[in-house]
C-alpha positions, 0 to 999 in steps of 0.5 A: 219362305219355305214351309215344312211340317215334320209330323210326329207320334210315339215310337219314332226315332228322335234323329230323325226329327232332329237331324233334318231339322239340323240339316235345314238350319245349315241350308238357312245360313248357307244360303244367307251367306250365299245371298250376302255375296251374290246380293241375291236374296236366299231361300229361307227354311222354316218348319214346325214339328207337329203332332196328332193332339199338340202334346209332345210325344215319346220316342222309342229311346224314351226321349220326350220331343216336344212339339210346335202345335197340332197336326192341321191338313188344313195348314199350308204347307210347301213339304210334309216330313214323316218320322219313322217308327222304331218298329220290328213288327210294323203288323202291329203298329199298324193293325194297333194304332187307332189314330193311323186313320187320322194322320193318313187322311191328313197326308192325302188332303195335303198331298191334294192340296200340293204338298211335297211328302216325304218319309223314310224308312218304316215311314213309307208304309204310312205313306203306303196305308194311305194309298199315295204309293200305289201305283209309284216307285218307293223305297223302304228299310232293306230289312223291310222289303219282303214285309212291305211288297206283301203288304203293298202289292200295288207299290213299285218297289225300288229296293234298292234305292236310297231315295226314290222321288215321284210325283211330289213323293219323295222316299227314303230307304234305311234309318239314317236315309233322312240325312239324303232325303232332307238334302233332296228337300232343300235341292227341290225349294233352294236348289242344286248349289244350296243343296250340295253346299249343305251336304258338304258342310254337314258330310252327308254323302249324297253319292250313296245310292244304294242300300245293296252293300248293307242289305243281308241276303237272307233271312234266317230260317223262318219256315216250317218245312223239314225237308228245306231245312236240311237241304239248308243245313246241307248246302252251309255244311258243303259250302266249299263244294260245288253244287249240283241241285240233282246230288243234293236232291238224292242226298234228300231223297227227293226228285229235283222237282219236288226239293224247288218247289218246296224250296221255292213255297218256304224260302221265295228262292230257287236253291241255286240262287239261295246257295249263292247268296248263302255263299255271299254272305258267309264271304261279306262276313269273312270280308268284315271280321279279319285281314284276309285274301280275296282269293281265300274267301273265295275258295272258301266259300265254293268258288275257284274262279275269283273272276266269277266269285268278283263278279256274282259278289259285285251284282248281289252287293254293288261293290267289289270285294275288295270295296266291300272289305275297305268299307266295312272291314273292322280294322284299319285300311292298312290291314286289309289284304286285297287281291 
């Protein structure tokens, strides 16, 4: 019997308690039925929702969750699940909360004592407050990436990735990650077949591997230098033109070194490479909102050569456009005008 411990606390997403858990009941009777064809007896899932006092907790939609017992690192167990906080300001939660001490030494002493670890989302960066991430590949929410490799510079960050494993830590990206991240619990204690079984039955995609086609590009203009607004300023209002960094440099009236330092102090990115993710984000807009050619977005936003424009939007996002416009397009597929 496999044992697996879902820790909670105030401020978690109520689906990722509830969706793991139903994700390990379909394994339990999958495999049962499983076990009754083949004779063969099935791998049976258990588990216990558990919090720092034993009293129930409240998640960030105001819901009350109730609890099977205390959080005890002394308690076997074969995996620990750790839910996700709803969090905008992770700086908060963690410098705020005076029982992270509590759950973070709970994770090492299972972690040493064999336990498979696995979080999601903002979940990792407990994970990471405890040290178990340095030194390993991890993953996080892509909205979070930035925040997290400044905070834990020792973490091998796979962006990216949906779900990364690694020495009994198993991580999972974005919020609804906890789907892929329960069914790569029940492959690591029941198996491939059991896992696929149940990924089928439930419609969980375990062929999503990347969070690249959701990730946005750039953050707002979150920085205080003048000067690199206006060149961001210049580069939306010109987006159809070509660019060449001197051009935009005398418009400035800067030197070309000057305007990437300075672009590179306020934004992490040379401006070339935020011109092109400017330029790919404004087309995965064009893309979601309306039936519209390929060719069209590209000349729209600077690019003449749809063959260079396919291929710089496959590398930033992981799919081609037209994958992107069939995936996330807001009307139906039949629509959508594809090249």
């Amino acid at each position: 019997m496999t044992m697996i411990r879902i820790w909670v606390y105030d401020g978690i997403l109520a689906s990722g308690v509830a969706g793991p858990i139903d994700i390990f009941s379909a394994a339990n009777h999958l495999g049962a039925r499983e076990g009754s064809d083949s004779r063969q007896s099935a791998p049976k899932f258990t588990w216990r929702v558990e919090s720092l006092d034993g009293g129930s907790v409240k998640a960030a939609s105001g819901q009350s969750i109730s609890v099977d017992g205390k959080i005890d690192p002394r308690k076997p167990a074969d995996a620990i699940l750790v839910t996700a906080p709803f969090f905008a300001n992770m700086e908060k939660l963690i410098d705020g909360w005076k029982e992270i001490g509590a759950l973070t030494s709970a994770l090492r002493r299972q972690h040493e004592a064999g336990a498979v670890l696995a979080a999601y989302c903002t979940g990792n960066y407990l994970l990471a407050e405890a040290g178990l991430l340095d030194g390993r590949g991890a993953t996080t929410h892509w909205a979070s990436v930035a925040d997290f490799a400044r905070r834990y510079p020792r973490v091998a960050l796979r962006a990216s990735e949906v779900v990364t494993a690694q020495d009994r830590i198993v991580s999972g990206g974005s919020v609804t990650s906890y789907l892929n991240l329960g069914v790569r619990l029940v492959e690591m204690f029941g198996g491939e077949r059991l896992a696929g079984l149940t990924a089928k039955a439930l419609l969980i995609d375990m062929n999503r591997t990347s969070q690249a086609p959701y990730t946005k590009l750039l953050d707002e203009h979150g920085h205080t230098d003048p000067l690199v607004a206006r060149a961001q300023r210049r580069m939306e209002a010109t987006l159809q033109n070509g660019f060449r960094l001197s051009e935009l440099a005398q418009w400035l009236a800067v030197s070309e070194r000057t305007l990437n330092r300075r672009f590179k102090l306020a934004m992490g990115l040379a401006p070339l490479e935020y011109l092109q993710n400017l330029r790919i984000e404004v087309a995965k807009q064009l893309l979601e909102s309306r039936p519209i050619r390929l060719e069209m977005v590209s000349q729209r936003v600077g690019y003449a050569d749809l063959s260079t424009f396919r291929q710089l939007f496959k590398r930033k996002t992981g799919l081609s456009p037209s994958e992107y416009q069939m995936r996330f397009a807001g009307g139906s597929s039949t629509d959508i005008q594809r090249n």
